[in-house]
N, C-alpha and C positions, 0 to 999 in steps of 0.2 A: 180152586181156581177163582180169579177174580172176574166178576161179568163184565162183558161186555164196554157195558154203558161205566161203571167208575172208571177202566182202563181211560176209556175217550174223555174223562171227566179232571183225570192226573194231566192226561197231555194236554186241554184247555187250560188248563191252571197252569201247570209249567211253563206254555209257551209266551201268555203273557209275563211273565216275570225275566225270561230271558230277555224277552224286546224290552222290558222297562229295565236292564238292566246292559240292556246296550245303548239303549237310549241315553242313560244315565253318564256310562264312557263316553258317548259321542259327545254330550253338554259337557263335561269335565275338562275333555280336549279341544271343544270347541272355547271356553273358556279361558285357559294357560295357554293356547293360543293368541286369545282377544287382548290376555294380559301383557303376554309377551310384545302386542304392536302397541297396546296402552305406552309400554314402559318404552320402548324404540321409537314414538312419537314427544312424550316427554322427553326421554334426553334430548334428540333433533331441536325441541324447542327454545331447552334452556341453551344448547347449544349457540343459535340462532339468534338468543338474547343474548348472552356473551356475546356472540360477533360485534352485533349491534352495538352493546356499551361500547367494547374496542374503538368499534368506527368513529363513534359520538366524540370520546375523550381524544382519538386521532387526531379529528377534523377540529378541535376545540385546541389544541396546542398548535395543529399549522396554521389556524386563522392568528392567534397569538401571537407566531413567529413570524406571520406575515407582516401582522402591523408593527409588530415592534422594528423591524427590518424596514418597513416602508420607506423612508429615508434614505436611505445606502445613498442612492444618486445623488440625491440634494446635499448631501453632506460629500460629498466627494465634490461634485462641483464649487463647493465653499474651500475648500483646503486649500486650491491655487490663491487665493484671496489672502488666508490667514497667511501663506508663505510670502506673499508678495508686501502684507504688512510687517513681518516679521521682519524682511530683507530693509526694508523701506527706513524702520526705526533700528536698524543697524549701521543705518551709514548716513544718521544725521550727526550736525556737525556737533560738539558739546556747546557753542555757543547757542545755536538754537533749541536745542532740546528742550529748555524752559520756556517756552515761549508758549501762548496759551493754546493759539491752534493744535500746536504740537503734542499737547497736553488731553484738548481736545479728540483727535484720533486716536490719543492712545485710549482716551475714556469708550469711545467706538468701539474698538477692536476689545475692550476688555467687555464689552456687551454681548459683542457679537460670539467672542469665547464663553462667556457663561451660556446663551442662547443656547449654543450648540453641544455645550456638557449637561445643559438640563435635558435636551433630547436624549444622552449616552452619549455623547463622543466623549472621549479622552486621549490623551496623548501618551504613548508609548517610550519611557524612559530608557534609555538606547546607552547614552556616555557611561565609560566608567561600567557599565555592566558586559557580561560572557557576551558572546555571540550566539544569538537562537536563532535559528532560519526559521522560526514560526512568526516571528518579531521583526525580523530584521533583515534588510537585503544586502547586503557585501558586494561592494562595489568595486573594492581594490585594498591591498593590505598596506601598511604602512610600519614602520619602529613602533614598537611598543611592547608589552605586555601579550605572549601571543594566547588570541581567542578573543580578547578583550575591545571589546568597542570604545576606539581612540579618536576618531570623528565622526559627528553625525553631517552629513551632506543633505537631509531631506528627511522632516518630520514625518513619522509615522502616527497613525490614529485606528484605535477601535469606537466600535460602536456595540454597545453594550455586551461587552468581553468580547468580540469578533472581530479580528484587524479587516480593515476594510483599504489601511493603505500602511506597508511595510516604511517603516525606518528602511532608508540607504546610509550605509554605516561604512567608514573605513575600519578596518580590523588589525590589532597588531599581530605581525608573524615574529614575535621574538626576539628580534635584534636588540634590542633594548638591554633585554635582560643577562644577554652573554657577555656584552659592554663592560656591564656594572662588578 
């Protein structure tokens, strides 16, 4: 038989080792726990960062688009201008065409179109090409070649590759070509 006092001397010894060995699992789990919100706060983080760049490089392109755009109005409100020159030095007579004033205005109007192409405008080549309804507005068909833009009636213009005012185009529907 074993006395007394060792019996009581095994269960003081065993029970601490249980408790430090529960203690031990509770630290373990408390731990891959603590890791687990480590690791679920870094992703959230990086996360958060990516948003962020997104937003930055977002807001960093529409400020771009904005200014590059700023314009639109200003240059629309010029276009009735350049049409009204254009009509203007169409139905001078040939005897005056040489004449210096004349000569003059034309020197204007070619400023005033460089002006306006160094900001992006350009002009929208319409005659002689298909008809695009992104380019070009159809106004009425006429003889010709059908699809094909056979008059232009009203200059169109982009501003830096964005039509900001369509070509008005007559279009051939064909007749032309059954003709021939």
């Amino acid at each position: 038989m074993i006395p007394e006092e060792s019996t009581e001397d095994l269960t003081n010894q065993v029970e601490p080792e249980v408790a430090e060995i529960e203690d031990v699992e509770a630290l373990k789990q408390a731990l891959a726990e603590a890791q687990k919100k480590a690791e679920a706060n870094l992703a959230n983080w990086q996360r958060a960062q990516a948003d962020f760049i997104n937003y930055k490089r977002r807001s960093e392109q529409e400020m771009a688009e904005i200014s590059k755009f700023a314009n639109t109005t200003l240059m629309l409100s010029l276009l009735p201008i350049l049409d009204d020159l254009d009509r203007a030095f169409a139905s001078i007579p040939s005897r005056l065409a040489k004449l210096n004033w004349v000569e003059g205005i034309r020197l204007i109007e070619r400023k005033l179109r460089a002006s306006l192409e160094a900001q992006g405008l350009s002009q929208i080549k319409a005659l002689g090409e298909p008809f695009d309804p992104r380019f070009h507005e159809a106004t009425m068909h006429a003889k010709g070649k059908e699809g094909i833009v056979v008059k232009e009636l009203q200059k169109g213009y982009m501003l830096h590759h964005r039509v900001i005012r369509p070509t008005m185009v007559v279009v051939g529907n064909g007749e032309e070509e059954k003709e021939e």
